[in-house]
C-alpha positions, 0 to 999 in steps of 0.5 A: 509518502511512500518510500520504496529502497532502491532495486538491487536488481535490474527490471527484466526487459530494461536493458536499453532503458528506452522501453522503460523511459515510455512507462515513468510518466504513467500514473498508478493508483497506491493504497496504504491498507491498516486492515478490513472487516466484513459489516452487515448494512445494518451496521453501517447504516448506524455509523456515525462520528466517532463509531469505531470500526474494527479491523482484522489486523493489530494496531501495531501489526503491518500496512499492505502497499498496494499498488492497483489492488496487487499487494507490493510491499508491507511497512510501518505507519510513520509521521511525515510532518503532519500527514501520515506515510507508509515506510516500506519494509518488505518487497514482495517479490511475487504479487498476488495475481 
């Protein structure tokens, strides 16, 4: 689950809300990134369970939000009941291009 604060500012182009209303339904792929690696195939070719797989990033550092492959937001790793969820810290205001 992602939990994004509300905007402070209106979407540039939404002033009537109609244009905006055509977009609510169309569905984005989001990804939650804790980190990436660069591995040779001989490497992950010897994966099995329980191998480990080290990340460029600190356990306790931030998780990207992305959102179709544009990075959107940074946050935390947090618990909701069972399940694992992001709780999003930053905006970013510019996503990479």
């Amino acid at each position: 689950m992602v939990q994004v604060p509300p905007r402070s500012a209106p979407i540039a182009g939404a002033s009537d809300g109609r244009n905006l209303d055509l977009l609510m339904n169309v569905s984005l792929v989001v990804t939650a990134e804790l980190g990436r690696t660069k591995m040779p195939v001989r490497d992950i070719l010897k994966l099995a369970v329980g191998s480990v797989i080290e990340l460029d990033r600190l356990a306790s550092g931030p998780v990207d939000v992305l959102v179709n492959d544009k990075l959107v937001a940074r946050g935390e790793v947090v618990s909701v009941d069972e399940n694992f969820g992001v709780r999003v810290q930053e905006i970013i205001d510019k996503p990479n291009a």
